[in-house]
N, C-alpha and C positions, 0 to 999 in steps of 0.2 A: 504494500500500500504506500503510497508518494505520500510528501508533506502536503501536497499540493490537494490534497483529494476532499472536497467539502464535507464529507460524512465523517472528517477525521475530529475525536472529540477534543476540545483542547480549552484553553482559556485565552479571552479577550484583555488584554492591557490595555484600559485607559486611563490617558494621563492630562487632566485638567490643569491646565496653566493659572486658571483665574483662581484655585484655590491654594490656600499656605497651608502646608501640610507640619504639624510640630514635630519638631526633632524627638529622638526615643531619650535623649540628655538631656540637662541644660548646657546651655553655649557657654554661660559661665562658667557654673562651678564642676561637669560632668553629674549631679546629681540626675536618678530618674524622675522624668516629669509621668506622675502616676496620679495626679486628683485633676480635680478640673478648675479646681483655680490654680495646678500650675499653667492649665492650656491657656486660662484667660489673662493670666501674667505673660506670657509668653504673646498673645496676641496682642499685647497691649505695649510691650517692650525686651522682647525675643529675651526671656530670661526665665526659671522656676519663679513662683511666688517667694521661697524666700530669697532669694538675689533682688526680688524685686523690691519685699518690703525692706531686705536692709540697706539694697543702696540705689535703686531706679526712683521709689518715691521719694517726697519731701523733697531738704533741700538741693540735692541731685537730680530733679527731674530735667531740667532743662540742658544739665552736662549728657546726663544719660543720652536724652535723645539724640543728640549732637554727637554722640561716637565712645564717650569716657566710659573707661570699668576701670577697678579697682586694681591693682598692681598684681600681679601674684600670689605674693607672699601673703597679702593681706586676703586674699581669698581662702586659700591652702589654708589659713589659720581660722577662719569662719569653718570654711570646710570640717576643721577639728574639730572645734567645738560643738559645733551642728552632729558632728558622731556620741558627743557625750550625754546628750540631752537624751533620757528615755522616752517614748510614746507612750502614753497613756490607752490603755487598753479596756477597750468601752467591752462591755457583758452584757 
């Protein structure tokens, strides 16, 4: 049977340009973007919710959009601390 043969069962790829599809990371810090307010942080300034409440809002919002993040180091170190923090685990 050829590639070419319409009875061949297969899967269609489309690929819509008009939509932003969110990263499986954040840009920032590599954290999973896994609730939906990171999708809507991320929609609102390509970052997780927490990259965004700690440094896209207030008074970095207008650095933010304008291209500014945070150095490295000072991320790597959020990053750490962000590991110490337990979740609270609802029942």
């Amino acid at each position: 049977m050829s590639a070419s043969n319409k009875n061949t069962p297969g899967f269609l790829v489309v690929k819509d340009d008009q939509v932003k599809v969110p990263p499986l990371t954040c840009p920032v810090c590599g954290y999973f973007m896994s609730t939906a307010s990171d999708i809507f942080f991320w929609e609102t300034y390509e970052c997780c919710e927490e990259c965004g409440v700690t440094w896209a809002e207030g008074r970095n919002k207008k650095k933010w959009k304008k291209g500014w993040r945070p150095k490295p180091e000072v991320i790597k170190e959020q990053v750490e601390n962000r590991r110490k923090i337990i979740p609270r685990l609802k029942l």
